[in-house]
LOTORLO-839989 format. One record per atom (N, C-alpha, C): residue in one letter; y, x, z. Coordinates in steps of 0.1 Angstrom, whole numbers, padded with zeros to 4 digits, always signed. Last residue first. Example, Ala and Ser with C-alpha at 12.3 -4.5 7.8 and 13.67 -1.06 7.14 Angstrom:
residues 2
s-0022+0128+0071s-0011+0137+0071s+0000+0129+0079a-0057+0132+0078a-0045+0123+0078a-0033+0132+0078
END
This chain:
residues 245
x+0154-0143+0092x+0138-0138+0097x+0140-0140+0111x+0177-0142+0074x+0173-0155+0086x+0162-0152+0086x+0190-0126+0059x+0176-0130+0053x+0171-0144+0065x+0208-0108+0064x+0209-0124+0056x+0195-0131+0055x+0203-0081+0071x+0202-0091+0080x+0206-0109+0077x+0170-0082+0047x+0185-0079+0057x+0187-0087+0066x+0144-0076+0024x+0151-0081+0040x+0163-0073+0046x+0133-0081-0007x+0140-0070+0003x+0150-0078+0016x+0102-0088-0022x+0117-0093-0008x+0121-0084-0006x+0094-0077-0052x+0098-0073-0038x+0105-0079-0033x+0077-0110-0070x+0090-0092-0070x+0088-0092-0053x+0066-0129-0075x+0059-0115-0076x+0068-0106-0076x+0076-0153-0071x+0081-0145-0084x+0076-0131-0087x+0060-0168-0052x+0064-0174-0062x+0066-0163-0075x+0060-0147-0027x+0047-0154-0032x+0050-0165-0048x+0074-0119-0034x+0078-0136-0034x+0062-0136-0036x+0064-0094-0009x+0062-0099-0025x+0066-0114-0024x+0072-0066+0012x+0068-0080+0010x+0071-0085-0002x+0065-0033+0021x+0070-0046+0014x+0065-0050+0017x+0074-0021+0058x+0063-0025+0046x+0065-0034+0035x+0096-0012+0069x+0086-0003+0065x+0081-0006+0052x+0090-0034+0091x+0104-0031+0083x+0101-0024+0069x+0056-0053+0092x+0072-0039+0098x+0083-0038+0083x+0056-0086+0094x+0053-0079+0090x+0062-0062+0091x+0065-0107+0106x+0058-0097+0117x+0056-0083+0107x+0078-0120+0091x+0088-0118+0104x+0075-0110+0112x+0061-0126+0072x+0070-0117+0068x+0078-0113+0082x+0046-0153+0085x+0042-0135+0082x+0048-0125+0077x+0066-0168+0089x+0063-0158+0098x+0055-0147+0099x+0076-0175+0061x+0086-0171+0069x+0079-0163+0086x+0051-0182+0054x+0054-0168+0048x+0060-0166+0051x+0053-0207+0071x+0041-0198+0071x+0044-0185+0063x+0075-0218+0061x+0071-0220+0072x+0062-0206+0078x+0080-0212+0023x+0075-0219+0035x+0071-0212+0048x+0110-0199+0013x+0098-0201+0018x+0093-0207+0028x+0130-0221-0013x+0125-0219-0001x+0113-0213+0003x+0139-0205-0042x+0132-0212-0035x+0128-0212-0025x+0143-0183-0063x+0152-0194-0060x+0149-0208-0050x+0129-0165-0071x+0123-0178-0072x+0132-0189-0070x+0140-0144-0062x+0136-0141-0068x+0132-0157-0078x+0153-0150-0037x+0162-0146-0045x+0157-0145-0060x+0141-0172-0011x+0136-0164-0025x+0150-0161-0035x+0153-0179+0015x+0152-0187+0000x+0153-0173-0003x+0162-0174+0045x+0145-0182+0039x+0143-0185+0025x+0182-0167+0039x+0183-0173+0045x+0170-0183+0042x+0173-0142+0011x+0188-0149+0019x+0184-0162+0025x+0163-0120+0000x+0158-0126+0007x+0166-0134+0021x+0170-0105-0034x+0171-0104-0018x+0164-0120-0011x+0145-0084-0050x+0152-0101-0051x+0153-0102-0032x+0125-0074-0076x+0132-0064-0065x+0142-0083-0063x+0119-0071-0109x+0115-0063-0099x+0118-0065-0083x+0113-0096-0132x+0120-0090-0119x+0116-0081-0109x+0095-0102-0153x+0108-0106-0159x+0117-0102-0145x+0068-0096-0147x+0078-0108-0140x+0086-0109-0147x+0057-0070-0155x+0052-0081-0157x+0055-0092-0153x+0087-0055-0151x+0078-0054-0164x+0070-0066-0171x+0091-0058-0126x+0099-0060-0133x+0097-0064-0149x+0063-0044-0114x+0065-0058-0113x+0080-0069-0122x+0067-0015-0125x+0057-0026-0125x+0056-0040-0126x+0093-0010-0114x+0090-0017-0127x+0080-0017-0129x+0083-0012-0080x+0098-0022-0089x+0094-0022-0107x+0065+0007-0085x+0059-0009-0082x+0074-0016-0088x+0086+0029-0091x+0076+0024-0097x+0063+0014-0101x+0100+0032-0069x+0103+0029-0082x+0088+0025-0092x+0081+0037-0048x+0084+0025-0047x+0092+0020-0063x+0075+0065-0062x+0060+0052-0058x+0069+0041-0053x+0094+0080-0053x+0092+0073-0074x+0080+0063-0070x+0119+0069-0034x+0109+0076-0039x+0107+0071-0050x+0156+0070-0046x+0147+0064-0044x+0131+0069-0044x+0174+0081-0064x+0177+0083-0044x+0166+0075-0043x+0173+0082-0090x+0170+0093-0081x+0170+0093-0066x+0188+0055-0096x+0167+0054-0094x+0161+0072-0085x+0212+0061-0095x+0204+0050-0083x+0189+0055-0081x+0211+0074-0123x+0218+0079-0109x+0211+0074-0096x+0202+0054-0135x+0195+0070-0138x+0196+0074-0121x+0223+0037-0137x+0208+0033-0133x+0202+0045-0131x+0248+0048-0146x+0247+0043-0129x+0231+0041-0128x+0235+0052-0172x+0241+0062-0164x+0240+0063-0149x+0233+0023-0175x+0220+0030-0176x+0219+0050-0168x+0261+0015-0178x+0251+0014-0167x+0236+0023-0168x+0273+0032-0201x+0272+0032-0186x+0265+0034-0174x+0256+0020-0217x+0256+0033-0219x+0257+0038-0201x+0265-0005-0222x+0253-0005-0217x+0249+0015-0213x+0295-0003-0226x+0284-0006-0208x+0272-0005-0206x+0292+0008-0248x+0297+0015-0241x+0292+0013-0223x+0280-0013-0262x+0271-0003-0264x+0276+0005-0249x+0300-0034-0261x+0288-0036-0257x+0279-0022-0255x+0321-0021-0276x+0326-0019-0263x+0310-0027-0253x+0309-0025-0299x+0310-0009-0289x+0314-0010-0282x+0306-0050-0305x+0297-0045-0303x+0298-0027-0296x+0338-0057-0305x+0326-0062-0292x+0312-0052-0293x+0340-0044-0329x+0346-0035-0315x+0336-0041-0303x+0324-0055-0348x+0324-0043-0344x+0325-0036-0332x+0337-0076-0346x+0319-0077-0339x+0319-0064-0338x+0360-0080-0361x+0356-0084-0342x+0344-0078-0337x+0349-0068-0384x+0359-0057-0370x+0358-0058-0357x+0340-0092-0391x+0331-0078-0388x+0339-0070-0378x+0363-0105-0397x+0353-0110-0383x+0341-0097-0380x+0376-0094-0414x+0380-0096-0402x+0372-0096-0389x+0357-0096-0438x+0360-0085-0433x+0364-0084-0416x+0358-0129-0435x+0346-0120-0430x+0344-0104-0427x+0385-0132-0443x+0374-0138-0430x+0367-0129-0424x+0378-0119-0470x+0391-0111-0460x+0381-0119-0444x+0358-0135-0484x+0358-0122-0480x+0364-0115-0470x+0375-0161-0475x+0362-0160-0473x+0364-0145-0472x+0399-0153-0497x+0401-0159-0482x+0382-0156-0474x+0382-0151-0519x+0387-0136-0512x+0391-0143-0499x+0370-0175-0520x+0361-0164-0523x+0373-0151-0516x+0398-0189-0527x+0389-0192-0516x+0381-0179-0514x+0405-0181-0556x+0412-0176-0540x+0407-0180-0528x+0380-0188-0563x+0388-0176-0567x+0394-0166-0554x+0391-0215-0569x+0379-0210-0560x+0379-0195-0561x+0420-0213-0580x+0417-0217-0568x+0403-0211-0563x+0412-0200-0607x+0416-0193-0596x+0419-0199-0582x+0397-0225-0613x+0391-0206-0617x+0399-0199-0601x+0419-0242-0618x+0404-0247-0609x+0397-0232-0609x+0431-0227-0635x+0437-0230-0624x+0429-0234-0611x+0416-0226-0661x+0423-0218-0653x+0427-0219-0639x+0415-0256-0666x+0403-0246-0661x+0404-0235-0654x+0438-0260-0675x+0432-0266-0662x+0422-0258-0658x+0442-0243-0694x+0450-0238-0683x+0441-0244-0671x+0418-0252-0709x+0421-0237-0707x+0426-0237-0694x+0435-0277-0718x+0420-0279-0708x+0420-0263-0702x+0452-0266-0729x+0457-0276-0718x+0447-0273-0712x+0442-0260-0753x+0447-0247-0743x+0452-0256-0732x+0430-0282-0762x+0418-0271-0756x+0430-0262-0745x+0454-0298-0774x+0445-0306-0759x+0438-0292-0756x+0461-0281-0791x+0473-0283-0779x+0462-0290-0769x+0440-0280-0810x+0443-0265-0799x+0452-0271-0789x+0446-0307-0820x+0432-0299-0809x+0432-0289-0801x+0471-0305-0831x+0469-0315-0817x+0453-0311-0809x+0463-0288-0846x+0476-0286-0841x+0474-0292-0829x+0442-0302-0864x+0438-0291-0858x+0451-0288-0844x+0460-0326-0871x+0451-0323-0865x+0448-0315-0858x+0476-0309-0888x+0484-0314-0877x+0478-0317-0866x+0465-0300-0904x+0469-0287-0901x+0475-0296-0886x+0459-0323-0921x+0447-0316-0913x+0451-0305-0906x+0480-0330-0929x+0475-0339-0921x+0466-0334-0916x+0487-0312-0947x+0493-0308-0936x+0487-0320-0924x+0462-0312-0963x+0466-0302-0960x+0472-0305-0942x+0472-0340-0979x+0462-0336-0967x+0459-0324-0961x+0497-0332-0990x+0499-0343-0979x+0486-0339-0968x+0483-0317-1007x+0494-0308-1000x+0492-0317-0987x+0471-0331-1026x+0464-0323-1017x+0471-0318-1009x+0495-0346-1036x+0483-0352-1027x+0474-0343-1013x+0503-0321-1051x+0512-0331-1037x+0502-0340-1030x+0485-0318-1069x+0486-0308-1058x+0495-0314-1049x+0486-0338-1083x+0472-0339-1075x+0477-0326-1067x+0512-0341-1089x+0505-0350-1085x+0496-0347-1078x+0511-0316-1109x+0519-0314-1101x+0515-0327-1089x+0493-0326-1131x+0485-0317-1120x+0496-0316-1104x+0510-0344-1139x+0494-0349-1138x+0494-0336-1124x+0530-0326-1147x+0531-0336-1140x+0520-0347-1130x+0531-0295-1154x+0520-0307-1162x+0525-0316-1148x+0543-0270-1148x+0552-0279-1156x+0543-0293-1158x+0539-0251-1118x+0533-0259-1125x+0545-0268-1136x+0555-0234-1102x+0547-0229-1110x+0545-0238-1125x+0555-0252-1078x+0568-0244-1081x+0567-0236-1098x+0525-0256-1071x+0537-0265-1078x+0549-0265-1081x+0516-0227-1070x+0514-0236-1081x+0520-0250-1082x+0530-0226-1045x+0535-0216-1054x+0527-0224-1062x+0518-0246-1026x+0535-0246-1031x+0542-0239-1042x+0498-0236-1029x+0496-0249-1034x+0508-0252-1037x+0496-0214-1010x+0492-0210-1028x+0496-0225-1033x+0503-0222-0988x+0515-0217-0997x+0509-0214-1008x+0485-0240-0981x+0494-0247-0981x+0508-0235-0992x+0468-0219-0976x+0463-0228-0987x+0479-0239-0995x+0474-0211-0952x+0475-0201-0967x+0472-0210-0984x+0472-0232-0938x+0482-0225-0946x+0487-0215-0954x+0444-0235-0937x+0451-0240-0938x+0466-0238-0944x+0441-0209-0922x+0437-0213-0933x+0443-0223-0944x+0451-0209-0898x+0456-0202-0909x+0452-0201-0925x+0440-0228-0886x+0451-0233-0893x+0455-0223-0905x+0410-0219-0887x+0413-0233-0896x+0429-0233-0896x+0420-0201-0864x+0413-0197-0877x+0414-0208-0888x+0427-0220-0842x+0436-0208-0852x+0436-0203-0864x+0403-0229-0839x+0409-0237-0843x+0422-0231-0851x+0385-0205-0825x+0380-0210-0841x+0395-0219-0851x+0406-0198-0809x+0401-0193-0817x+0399-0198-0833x+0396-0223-0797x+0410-0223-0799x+0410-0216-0810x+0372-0217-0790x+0369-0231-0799x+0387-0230-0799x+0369-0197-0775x+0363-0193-0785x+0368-0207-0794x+0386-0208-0748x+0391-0196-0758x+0386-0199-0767x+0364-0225-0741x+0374-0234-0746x+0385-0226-0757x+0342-0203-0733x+0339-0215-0745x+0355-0218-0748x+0356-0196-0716x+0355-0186-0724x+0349-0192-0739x+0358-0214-0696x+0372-0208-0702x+0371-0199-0712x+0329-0217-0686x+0341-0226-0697x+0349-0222-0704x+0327-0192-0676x+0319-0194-0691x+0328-0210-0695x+0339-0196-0651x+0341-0187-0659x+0338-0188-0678x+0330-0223-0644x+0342-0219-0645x+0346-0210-0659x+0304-0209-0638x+0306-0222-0641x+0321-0217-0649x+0312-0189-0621x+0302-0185-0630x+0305-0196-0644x+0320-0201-0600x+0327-0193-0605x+0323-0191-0620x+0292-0218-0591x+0312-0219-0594x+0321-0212-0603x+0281-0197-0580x+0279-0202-0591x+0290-0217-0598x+0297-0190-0559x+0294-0180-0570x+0290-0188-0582x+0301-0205-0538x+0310-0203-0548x+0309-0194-0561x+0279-0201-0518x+0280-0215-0524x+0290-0212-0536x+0283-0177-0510x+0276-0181-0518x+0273-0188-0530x+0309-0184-0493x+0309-0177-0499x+0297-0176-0515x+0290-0198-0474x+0303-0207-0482x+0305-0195-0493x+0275-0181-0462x+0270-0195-0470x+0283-0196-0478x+0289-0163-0450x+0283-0158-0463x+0276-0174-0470x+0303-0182-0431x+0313-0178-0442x+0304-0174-0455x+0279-0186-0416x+0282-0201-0424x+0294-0193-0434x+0274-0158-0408x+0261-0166-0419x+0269-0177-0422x+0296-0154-0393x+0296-0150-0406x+0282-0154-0409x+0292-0175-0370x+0308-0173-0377x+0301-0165-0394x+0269-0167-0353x+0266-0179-0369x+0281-0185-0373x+0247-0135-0352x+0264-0144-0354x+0266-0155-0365x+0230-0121-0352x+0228-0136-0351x+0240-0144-0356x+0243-0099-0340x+0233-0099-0348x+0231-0111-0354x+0253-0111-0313x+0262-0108-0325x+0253-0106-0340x+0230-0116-0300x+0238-0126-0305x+0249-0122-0318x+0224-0090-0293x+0216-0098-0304x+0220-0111-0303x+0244-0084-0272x+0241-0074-0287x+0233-0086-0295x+0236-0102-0257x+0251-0104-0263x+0247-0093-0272x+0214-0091-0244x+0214-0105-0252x+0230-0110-0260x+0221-0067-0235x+0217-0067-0247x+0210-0082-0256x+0233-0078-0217x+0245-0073-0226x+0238-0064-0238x+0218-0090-0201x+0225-0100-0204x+0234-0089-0217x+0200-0066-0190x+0201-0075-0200x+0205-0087-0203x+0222-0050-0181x+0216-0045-0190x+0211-0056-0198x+0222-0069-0156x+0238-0065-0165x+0228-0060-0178x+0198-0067-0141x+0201-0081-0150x+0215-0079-0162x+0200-0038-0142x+0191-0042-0152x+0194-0058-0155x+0217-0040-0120x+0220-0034-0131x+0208-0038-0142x+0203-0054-0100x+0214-0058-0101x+0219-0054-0121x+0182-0035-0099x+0175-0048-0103x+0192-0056-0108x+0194-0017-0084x+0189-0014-0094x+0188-0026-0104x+0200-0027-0055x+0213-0025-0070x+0205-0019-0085x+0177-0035-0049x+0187-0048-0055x+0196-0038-0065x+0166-0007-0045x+0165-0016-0050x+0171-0034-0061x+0181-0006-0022x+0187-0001-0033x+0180-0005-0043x+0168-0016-0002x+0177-0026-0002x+0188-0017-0018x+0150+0003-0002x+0140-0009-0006x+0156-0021-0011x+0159+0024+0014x+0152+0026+0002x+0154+0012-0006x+0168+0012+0040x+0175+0012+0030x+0174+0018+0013x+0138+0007+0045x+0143-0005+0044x+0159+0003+0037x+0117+0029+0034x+0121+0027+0041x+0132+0015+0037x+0085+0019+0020x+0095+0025+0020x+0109+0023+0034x+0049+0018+0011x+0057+0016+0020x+0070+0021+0017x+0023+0007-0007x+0033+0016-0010x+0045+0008+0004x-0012+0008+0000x+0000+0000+0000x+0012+0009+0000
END
């Protein structure tokens, strides 16, 4: 049976103290890990690529079909000034006729075309504009998320820095202690989820719970000297004078 001396046993707690610090502040490391500020921005962010994509390949259809439409006018008027130069040209009356006909349709097709490119580059700009709104969402989002990394950054080193700490104060503590009582503490810390739990006024620090009647007097005989184990949480009682024994 491993014995220690009672202010051996009451250092303990501050060990056990520092290991709940240690891990509450590597449960805040793997929350940040976790962080569901930037998984819902990389969603949204996501979500806009194929948007974009969208977007992007319209504006490049509605260019190509202006394009084409530029091409028919210049056509169009090239046709319109060989048609002016052979009626400027022309003395046959007959033919001067059929080239004024053809001229009228000409420009009724140059007017067309005229009114198609004015609706596509309309559509263009609209497109444009719906382009660069999600556009500018996507870097709002980015910048967010740049932002929010920094936060997590510093939290995260100024997390690393305590845990660094304490582990320093734990090194320090565990040396004043024999190593056969340290070493039932993580034994039992290991297989409990606690090593070590004061024992304040008949209630289990370990278990959080009253002892009964009957472990309140075999612990009140048992020596100073000798541990005692929650009968509930399997850690060490450490007794004081809180302890109501």
């Amino acid at each position: 049976m491993v014995t220690a001396l009672p202010e051996h046993q009451r250092i303990l707690l501050d060990i056990q103290e520092i290991d709940n610090a240690l891990a509450r502040f590597h449960r805040a490391l793997a929350d940040l890990e976790r962080d569901s500020r930037a998984h819902n921005l990389h969603v949204q962010g996501a979500a806009l690529s194929p948007r974009l994509i969208e977007l992007t390949g319209a504006i490049e259809d509605v260019s190509a079909e202006i394009r084409r439409i530029e091409s028919d006018v210049e056509m169009v008027n090239q046709r319109l000034a060989q048609d002016s130069t052979r009626i400027d040209a022309s003395t046959n009356p007959r033919d001067i006729l059929g080239l004024e006909h053809e001229v009228e349709t000409l420009r009724v097709r140059k007017s067309a075309l005229e009114d198609a490119e004015l609706e596509a580059m309309e559509n263009r700009d609209a497109l444009q504009v719906r382009l660069d709104e999600v556009a500018a969402e996507r870097t709002t989002i980015s910048e967010a998320l740049q932002a929010l990394d920094s936060v997590i950054q510093t939290e995260r080193a100024s997390l690393m820095s305590e845990v660094a700490d304490c582990k320093a104060k734990r090194a320090a503590i565990v040396a004043t202690v024999p190593s056969d009582l340290y070493e039932l503490y993580e034994k039992q810390r290991n297989r409990y989820g606690i090593g070590a739990a004061l024992l304040r006024g008949g209630v289990s620090g370990g278990s959080g719970m009253a002892l009964s009647a009957h472990d309140i007097e075999v612990i009140r005989k048992t020596p100073a000297n000798e541990l005692v184990m929650c009968p509930e949480s399997n850690c060490i009682l450490v007794r004081t004078d809180e302890s109501g024994l």
